[in-house]
N, C-alpha and C positions, 0 to 999 in steps of 0.2 A: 691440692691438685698438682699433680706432676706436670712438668712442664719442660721439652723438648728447649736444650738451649743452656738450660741453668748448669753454673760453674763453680767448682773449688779448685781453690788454690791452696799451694803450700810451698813454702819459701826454704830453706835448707843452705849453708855452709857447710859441703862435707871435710870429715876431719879425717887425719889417720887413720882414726879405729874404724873408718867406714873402709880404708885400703885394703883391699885383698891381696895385689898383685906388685910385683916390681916399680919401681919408678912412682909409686904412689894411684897405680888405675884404680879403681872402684870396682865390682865384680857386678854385672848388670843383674845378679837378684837383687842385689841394695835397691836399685832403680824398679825395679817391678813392688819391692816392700814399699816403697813411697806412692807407687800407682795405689797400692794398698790402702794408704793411708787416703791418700787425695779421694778416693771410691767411699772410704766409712765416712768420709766430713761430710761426699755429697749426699750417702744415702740416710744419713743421719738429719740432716737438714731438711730432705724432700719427706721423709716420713715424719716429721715433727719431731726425732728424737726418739721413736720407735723399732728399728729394726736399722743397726752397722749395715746390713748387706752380705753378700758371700761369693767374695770375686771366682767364680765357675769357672770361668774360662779367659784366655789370651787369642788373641791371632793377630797376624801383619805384624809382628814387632820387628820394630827397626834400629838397630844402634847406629845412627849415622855419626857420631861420633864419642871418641872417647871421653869419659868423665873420671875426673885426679880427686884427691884428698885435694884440700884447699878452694875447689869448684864450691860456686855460689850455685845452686841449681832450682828451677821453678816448674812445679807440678801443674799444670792443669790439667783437671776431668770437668770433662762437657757432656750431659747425656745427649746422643741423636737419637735415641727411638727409646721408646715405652711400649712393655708387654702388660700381661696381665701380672705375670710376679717376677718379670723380669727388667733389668736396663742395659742398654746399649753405651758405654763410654766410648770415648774418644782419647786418650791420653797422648799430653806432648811435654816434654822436657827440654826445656832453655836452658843453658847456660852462657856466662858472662854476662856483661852489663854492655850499655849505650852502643855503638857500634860493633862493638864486639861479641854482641847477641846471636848465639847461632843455639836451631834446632839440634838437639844430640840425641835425643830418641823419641821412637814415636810409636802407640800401639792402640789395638782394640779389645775391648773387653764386653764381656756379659757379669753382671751380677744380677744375682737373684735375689730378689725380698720377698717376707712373707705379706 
């Protein structure tokens, strides 16, 4: 049974080869391929291992901030709402650690499952 609430996580150290830009930035598709990812864990896990999902669509994304090669980063997808062959995520990205923990982007998603 689906269940409004349920979370995947995914933990990451980006490295160089995740750099696209100057100074070591990240190129925010890298960030959306991990939304990617964090969406196949959850919708893998909510279908018993049945159906990855098929991330349809984005909306609201937010970079509020930059993310480096050497960033620790933390995925969570949370579903808010269940359709008939559809999920509602939620995705948010941390980076750093202990006080130095800040939101660095944030977005919404539709996948579809069969």
């Amino acid at each position: 049974r689906v269940r409004v609430g349920w979370r995947a996580r995914i933990k990451r150290r980006l490295t160089r080869r995740d750099a696209r830009y100057s100074g070591g930035l990240v190129a925010g598709a890298k960030i959306l391929e991990l939304f990617g990812d964090a969406a196949t864990a959850l919708c893998l896990r909510e279908t018993g291992g049945r159906d990855e999902g098929l991330l349809r669509a984005y909306r609201e994304v937010e970079f509020l901030r930059p993310v480096f090669a050497g960033d620790t980063v933390e995925v969570t997808a949370t579903i808010t709402k269940v359709g008939r062959t559809s999920r509602t995520i939620k995705f948010v990205v941390m980076k750093g650690a202990g006080r130095r923990r800040r939101r660095a982007v944030t977005a919404i998603g539709t996948v579809v499952v069969s």
